[in-house]
C-alpha positions as CSV (number, residue, x, y, z in Angstrom):
1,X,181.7,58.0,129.2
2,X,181.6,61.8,129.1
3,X,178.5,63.8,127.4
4,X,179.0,67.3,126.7
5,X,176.1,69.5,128.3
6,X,175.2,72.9,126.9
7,X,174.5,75.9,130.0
8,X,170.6,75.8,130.7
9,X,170.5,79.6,130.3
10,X,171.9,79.5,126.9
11,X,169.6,76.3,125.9
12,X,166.7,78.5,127.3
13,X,168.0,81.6,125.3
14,X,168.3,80.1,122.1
15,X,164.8,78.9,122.6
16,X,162.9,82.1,123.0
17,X,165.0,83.5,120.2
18,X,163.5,81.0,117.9
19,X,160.0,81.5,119.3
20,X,160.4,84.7,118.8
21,X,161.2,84.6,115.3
22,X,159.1,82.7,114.5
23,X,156.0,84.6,115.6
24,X,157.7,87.5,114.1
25,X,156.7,85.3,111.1
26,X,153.6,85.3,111.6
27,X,152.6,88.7,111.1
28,X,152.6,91.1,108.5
29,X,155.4,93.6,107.7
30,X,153.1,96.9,108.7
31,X,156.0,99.0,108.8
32,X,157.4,98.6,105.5
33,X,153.6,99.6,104.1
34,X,153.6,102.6,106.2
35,X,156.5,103.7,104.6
36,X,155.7,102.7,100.9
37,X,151.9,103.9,101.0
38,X,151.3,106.7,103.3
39,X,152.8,109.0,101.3
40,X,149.5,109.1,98.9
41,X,147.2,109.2,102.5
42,X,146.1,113.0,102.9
43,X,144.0,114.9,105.4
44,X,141.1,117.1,103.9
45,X,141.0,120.4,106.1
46,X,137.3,121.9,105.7
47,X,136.0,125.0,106.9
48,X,132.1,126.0,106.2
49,X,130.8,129.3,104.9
50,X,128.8,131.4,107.1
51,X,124.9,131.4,105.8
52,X,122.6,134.3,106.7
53,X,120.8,131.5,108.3
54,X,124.0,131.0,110.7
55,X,124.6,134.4,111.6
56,X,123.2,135.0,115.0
57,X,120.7,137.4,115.8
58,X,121.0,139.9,118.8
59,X,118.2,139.2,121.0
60,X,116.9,142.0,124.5
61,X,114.3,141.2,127.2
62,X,111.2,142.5,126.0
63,X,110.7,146.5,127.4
64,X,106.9,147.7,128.0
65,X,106.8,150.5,125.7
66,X,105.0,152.4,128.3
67,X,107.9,151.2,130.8
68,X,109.5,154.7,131.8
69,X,113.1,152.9,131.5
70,X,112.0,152.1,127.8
71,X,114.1,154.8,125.7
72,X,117.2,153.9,128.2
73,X,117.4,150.1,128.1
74,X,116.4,150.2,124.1
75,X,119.7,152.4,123.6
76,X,121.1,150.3,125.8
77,X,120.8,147.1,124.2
78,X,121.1,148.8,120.3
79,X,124.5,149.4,121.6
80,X,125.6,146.0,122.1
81,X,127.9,144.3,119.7
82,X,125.9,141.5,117.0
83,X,127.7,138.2,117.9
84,X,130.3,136.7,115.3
85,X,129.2,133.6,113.3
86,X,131.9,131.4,113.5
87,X,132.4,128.8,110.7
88,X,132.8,125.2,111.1
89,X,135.8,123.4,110.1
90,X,137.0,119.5,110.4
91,X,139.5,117.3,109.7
92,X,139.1,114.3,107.7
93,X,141.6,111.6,105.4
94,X,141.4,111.1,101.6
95,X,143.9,109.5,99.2
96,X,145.6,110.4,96.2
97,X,143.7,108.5,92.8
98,X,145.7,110.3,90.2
99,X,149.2,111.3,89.9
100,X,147.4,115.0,88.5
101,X,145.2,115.0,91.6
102,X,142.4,113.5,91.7
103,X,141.1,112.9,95.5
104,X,139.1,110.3,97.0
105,X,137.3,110.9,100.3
106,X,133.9,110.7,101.9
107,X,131.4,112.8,101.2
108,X,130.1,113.6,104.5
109,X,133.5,115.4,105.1
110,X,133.0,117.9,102.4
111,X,129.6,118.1,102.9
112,X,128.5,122.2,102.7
113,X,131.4,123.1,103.4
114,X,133.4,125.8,101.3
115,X,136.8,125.8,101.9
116,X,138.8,122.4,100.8
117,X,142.6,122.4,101.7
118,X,144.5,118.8,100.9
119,X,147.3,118.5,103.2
120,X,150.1,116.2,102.0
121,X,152.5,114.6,104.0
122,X,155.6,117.1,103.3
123,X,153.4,119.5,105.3
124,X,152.4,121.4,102.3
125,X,149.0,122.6,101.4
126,X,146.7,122.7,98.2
127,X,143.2,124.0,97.7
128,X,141.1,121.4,96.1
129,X,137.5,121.6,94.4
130,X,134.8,119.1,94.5
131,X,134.0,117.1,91.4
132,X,130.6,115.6,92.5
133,X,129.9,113.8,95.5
134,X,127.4,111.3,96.1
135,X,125.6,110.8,99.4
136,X,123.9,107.9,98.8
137,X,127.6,105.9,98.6
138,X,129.1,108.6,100.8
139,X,131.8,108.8,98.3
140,X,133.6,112.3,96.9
141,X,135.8,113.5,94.5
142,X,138.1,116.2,94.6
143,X,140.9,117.4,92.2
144,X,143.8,119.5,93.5
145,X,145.8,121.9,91.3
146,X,149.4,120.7,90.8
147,X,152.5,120.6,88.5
148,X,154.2,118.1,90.5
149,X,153.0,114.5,90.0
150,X,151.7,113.6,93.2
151,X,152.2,110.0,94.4
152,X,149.2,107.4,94.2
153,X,147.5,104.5,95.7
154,X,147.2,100.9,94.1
155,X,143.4,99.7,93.2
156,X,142.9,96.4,94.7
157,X,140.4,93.5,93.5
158,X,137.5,93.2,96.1
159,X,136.8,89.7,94.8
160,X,140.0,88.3,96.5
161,X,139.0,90.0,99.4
162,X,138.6,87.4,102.6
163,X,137.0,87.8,106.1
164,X,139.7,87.4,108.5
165,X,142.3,89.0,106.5
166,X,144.5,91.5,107.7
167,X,144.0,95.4,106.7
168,X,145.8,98.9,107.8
169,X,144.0,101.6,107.7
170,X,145.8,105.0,107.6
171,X,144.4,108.4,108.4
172,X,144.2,111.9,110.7
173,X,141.8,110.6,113.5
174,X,140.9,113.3,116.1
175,X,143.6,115.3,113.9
176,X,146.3,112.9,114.3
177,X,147.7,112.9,110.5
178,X,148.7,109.8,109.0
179,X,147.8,107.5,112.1
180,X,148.1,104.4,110.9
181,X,145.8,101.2,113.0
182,X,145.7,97.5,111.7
183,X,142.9,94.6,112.3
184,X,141.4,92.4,110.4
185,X,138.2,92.1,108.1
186,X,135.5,90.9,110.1
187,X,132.7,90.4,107.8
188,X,131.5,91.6,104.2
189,X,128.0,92.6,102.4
190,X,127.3,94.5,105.7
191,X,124.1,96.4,105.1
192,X,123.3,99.5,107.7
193,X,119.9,100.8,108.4
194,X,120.4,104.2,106.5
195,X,122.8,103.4,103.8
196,X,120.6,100.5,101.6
197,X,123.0,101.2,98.6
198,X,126.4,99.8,100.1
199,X,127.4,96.3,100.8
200,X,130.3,97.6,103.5
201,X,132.7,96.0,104.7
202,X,133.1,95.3,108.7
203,X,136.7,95.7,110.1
204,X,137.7,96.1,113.6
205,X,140.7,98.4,112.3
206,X,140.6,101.0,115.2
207,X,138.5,104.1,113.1
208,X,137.7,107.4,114.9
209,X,136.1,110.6,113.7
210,X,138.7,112.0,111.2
211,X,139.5,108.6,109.5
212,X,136.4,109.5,107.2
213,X,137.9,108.7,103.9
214,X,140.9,107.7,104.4
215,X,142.1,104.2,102.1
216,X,141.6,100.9,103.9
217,X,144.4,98.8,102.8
218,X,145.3,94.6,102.4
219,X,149.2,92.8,102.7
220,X,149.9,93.9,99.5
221,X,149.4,98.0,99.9
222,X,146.5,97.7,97.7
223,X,143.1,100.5,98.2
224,X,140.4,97.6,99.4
225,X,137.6,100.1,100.9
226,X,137.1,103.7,101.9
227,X,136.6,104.3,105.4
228,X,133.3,105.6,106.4
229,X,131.5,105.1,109.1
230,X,131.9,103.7,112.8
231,X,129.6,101.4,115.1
232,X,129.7,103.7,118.8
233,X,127.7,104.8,121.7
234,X,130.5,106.8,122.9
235,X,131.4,108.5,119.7
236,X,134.6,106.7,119.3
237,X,135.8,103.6,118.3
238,X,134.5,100.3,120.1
239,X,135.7,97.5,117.5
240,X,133.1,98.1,114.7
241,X,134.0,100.3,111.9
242,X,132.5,100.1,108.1
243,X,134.6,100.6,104.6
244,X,132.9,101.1,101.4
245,X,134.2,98.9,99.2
246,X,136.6,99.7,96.7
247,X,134.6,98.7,93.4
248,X,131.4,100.6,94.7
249,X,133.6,103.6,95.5
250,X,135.2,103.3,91.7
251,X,132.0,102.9,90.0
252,X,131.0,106.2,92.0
253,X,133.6,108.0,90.9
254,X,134.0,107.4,87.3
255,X,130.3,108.8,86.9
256,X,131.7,112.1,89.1
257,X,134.7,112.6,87.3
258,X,132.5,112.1,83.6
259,X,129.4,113.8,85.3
260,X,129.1,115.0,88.4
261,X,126.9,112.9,89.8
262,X,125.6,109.4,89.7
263,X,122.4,107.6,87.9
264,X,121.3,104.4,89.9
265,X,119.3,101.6,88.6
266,X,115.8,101.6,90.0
267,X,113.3,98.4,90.6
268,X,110.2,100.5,92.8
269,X,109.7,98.1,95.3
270,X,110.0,97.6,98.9
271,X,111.2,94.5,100.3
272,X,112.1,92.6,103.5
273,X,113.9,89.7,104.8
274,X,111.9,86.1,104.8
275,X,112.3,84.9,108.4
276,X,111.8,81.0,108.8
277,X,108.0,81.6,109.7
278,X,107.4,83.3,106.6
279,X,109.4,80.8,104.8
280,X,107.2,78.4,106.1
281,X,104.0,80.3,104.9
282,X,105.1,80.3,101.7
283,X,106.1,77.3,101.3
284,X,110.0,77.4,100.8
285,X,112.2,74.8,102.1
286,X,114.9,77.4,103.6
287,X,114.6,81.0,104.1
288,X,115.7,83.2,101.4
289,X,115.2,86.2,98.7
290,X,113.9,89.4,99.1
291,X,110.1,89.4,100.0
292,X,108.0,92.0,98.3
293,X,105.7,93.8,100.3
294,X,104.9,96.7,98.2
295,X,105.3,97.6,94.6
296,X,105.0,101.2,93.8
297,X,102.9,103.0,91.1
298,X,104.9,104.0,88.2
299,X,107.5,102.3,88.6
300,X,109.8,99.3,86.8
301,X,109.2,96.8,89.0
302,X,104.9,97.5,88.4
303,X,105.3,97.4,84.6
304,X,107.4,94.1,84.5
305,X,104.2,92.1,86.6
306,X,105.8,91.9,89.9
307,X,103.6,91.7,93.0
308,X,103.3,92.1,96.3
309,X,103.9,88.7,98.0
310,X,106.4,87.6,95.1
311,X,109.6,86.6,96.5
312,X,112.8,87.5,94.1
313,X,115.5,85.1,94.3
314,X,118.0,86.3,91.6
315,X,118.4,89.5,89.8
316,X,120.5,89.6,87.0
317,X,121.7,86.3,87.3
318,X,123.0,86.8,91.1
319,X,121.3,84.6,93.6
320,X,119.9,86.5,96.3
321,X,120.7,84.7,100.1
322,X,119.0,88.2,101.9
323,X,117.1,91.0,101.0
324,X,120.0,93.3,101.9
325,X,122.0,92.1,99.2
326,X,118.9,93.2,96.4
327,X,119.9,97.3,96.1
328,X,123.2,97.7,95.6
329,X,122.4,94.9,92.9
330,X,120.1,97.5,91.4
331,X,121.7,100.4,92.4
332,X,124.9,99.1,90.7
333,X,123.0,98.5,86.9
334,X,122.7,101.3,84.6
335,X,119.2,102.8,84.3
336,X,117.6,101.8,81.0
337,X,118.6,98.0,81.4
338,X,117.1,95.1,80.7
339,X,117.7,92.7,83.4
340,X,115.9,89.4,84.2
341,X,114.3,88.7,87.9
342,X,113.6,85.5,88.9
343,X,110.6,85.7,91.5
344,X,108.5,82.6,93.6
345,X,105.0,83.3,93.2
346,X,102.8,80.9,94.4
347,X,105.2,78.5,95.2
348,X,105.8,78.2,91.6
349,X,109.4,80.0,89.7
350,X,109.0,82.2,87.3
351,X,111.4,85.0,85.2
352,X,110.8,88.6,84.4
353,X,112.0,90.7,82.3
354,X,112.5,94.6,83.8
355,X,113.4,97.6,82.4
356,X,115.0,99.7,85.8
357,X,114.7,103.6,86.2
358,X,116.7,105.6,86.9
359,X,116.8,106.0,91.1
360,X,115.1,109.0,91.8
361,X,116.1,111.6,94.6
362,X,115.8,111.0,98.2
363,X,112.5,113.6,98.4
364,X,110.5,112.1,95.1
365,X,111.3,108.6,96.4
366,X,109.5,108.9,99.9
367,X,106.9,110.5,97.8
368,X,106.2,107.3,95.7
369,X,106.5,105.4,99.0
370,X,103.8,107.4,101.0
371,X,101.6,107.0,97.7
372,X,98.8,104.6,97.4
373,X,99.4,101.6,95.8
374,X,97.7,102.8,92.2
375,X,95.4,105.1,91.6
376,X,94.0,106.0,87.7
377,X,91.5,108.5,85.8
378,X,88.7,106.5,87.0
379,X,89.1,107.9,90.9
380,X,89.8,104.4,92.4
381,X,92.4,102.8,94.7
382,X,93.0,99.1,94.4
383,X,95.5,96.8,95.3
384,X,96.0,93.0,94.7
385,X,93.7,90.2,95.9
386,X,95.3,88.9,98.9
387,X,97.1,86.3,98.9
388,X,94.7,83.8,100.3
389,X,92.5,84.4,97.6
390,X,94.6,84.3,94.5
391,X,96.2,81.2,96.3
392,X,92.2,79.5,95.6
393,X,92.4,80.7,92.0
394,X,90.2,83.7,92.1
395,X,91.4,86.6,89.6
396,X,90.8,91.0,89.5
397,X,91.7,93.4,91.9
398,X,90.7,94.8,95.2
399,X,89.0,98.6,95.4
400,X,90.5,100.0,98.4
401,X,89.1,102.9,97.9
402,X,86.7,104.9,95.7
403,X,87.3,108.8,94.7
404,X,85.1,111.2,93.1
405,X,85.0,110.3,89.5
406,X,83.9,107.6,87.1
407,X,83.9,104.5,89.2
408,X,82.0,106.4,91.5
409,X,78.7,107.4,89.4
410,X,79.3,103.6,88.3
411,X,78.6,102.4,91.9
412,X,81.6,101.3,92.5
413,X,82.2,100.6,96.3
414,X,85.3,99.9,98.2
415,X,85.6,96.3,98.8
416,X,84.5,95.4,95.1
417,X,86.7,93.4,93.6
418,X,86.6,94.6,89.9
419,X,87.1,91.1,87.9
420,X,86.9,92.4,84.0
421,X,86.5,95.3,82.0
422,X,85.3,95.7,79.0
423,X,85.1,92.3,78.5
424,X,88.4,91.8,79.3
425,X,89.2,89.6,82.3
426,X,91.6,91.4,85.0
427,X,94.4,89.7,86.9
428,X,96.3,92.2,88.2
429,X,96.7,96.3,89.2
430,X,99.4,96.9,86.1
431,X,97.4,94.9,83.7
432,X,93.8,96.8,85.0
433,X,95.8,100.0,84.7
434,X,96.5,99.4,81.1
435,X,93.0,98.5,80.5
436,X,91.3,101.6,81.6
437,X,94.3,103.9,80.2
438,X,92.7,102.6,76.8
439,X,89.1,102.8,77.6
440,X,87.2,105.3,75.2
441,X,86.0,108.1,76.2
442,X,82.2,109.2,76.5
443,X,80.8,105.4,75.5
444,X,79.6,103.5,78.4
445,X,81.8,100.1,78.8
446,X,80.6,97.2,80.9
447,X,82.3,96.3,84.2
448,X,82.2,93.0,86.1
449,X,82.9,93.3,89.9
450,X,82.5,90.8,92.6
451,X,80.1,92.2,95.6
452,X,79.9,89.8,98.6
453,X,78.7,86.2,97.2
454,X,77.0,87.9,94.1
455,X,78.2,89.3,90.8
456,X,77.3,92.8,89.3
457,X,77.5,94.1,86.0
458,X,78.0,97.7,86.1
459,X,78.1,100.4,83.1
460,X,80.8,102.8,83.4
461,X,81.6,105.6,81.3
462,X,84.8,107.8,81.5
463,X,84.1,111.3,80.4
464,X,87.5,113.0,80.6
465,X,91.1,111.8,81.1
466,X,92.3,112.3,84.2
């Protein structure tokens, strides 16, 4: 019997041809969104203006004035040419929103800067303006002056966006226009130590200085993020780069393009993660929520009853896993809302009903952090019981510390804790404020504090508001 045997080379041949094929399979057709999507990827060209602040000034040795050489040198050096200010200029990417020419790109690439040129990818040039930019997101828009309709990116949907999905991103890094890298997503929600209003999204897309803005995109040539910001010792890329996702960048800028800037929902507290010993402590069975360690004066979260030592679990109906995740919840809701907070105080649930603020800027918000935690027109400072205490039952508030005023010529001492006023039992700072912002002036009203183991009446009377 004869079998028919087939050359080992061409067995082996046909082999790694189908291998080959089918790995070819298995990855993504970069090349055909190059071609279909770059063509709305710019680079933003930037040069700064020169500030009297910039220009330098010429500097001599100093010259005794008694010094014999002084009339020569001083001529000497008067003579000498000022230096030249030179301005700064960068590169960075941006992509095209609108077919009339609206521009996406980060802000920190237009930043102070005065000259904007858009470069497109026929080589030609057009001077764009900035809309509104907002630091905060890092987000900016431009609008370049066209008659041609320019061509535009797709928006994608960030809920369909997956860790471990693949992503291109496509920009001028180091210069390099329209350098286009591909990785995958390698995490979402990503919160970084200075930008508390972004959930980003982590990539390890290679992303160098001069990707700033530039569109990170999924399979389907959809806009998924905006790239920002990179992860480096060196200054260049080392596998950790940061987008801001596309729906934060959207919401940004519809309020620049119907405003020029960008009003952020408020709460006016300051949190912090529940590790499993403070879990523990507080008797939750897992770690999670935002733990509130402050609550600032003024502010929403103050007015609504929160405390220090609550733990908020949900805000606006969205469970909350980490306390990362509770800003750009709040930054994202219009101020003027009414949005309920569900909070563990005491080991017990409870809902609350807050109206946020509008976020205020970067200067007035440190302000209201460095502040006390309430002060009022009777010259005091309190805070809340501990928690120890309020855990046994007891009710008032804690005198931190006592100004010139009122409380004072009452004999109020720091360390009191003030338990009711004017006949009105006290259970917390926002409730004791509202009681003394109605007491009447010039008619003494009795006080109840706690003093070591004893009580003490006191008679206080508030002579002018405050």
């Amino acid at each position: 019997m004869h079998y028919s045997r087939q050359p080992l080379w061409l067995i082996a041949t046909f082999a790694l041809l189908w291998h080959s094929a089918i790995r070819a399979a298995d990855y993504p057709d970069f090349v055909t969104l190059v071609e279909h999507y770059s063509p709305a990827v710019v680079s933003i060209n930037t040069k700064s203006e020169i500030k009297d602040q910039d220009r330098p000034q010429r500097d001599h040795p100093p010259i005794p004035e008694n010094s014999p050489f002084y009339d020569y040198f001083k001529k000497f050096f008067d003579q000498l040419p000022n230096p030249s200010p030179q301005p700064r200029s960068s590169v960075g990417s941006g992509f095209i929103l609108s077919a009339d020419g609206y521009v996406v790109t980060n802000a920190h690439v237009v930043e102070d800067m005065g000259s904007i040129v858009v470069g497109l990818p026929d080589r030609s040039e057009l001077p764009a303006e900035v809309v509104g930019k907002d630091s905060r997101s890092d987000i900016a828009l431009l609008k370049v002056k066209t008659d041609l309709a320019l061509p535009t990116v797709k928006i994608g949907d960030i809920s369909k966006v997956k860790v471990g999905q693949w992503v291109l991103a496509i920009g001028s890094p180091f210069g390099f226009e329209r350098s286009a890298t591909q990785g995958i997503i390698s995490a979402l929600g990503r919160s970084l130590p200075s930008d508390n209003y972004v959930p980003f999204i982590q990539t390890d897309a290679a992303i160098n200085p001069g990707n700033s803005g530039g569109p990170l995109f999924n399979l389907d040539g959809e806009v998924i993020g905006v790239n920002s910001q990179i992860y480096s010792r060196s200054g260049g890329y080392q596998g950790l780069s940061f987008a801001v996702p596309i729906d934060v960048a959207m919401e940004v800028v519809d309020q620049l393009k119907a405003g020029g800037k960008v009003a952020r929902g408020w709460l006016g507290v300051l949190i912090q993660e529940v590790t499993p010993e403070l879990a523990q402590s507080f008797g939750l069975d897992k770690p999670r929520g935002a733990l509130v360690g402050q609550v600032m004066s003024d502010g929403p979260a103050l007015a609504a009853g929160v405390k220090a030592g609550d733990i908020i679990i949900a805000f606006n109906g969205q469970l909350i896993r980490h306390s990362s995740e509770l800003p750009p919840m709040v930054g994202r809701i219009r101020p003027g809302s009414n949005v309920p907070l569900a909070v563990i105080r005491d080991g017990k649930e409870q809902v609350l009903t807050v109206q946020l603020q509008e976020l205020p800027e970067e200067n007035q918000l440190q302000q209201a952090i460095a502040e006390p935690p309430a002060r009022n027109r009777l010259g005091l400072i309190i805070t809340e019981l501990p928690a120890e205490q309020r855990q046994q039952g007891e009710q008032g508030i804690w005198v931190k510390d006592v100004e010139e005023g009122p409380a004072a010529s009452a004999g109020i001492r720091p360390g009191d804790i003030i338990t009711r006023v004017n006949n009105t039992d006290v259970s917390d700072p926002a409730q004791f404020s509202e009681l003394v912002r109605q007491l009447p002036i010039g008619r003494p009203v009795p006080i109840l504090i706690k003093r070591g183991k004893g009580a003490l009446f006191l008679a206080l009377t508030v002579s002018e508001k405050k």
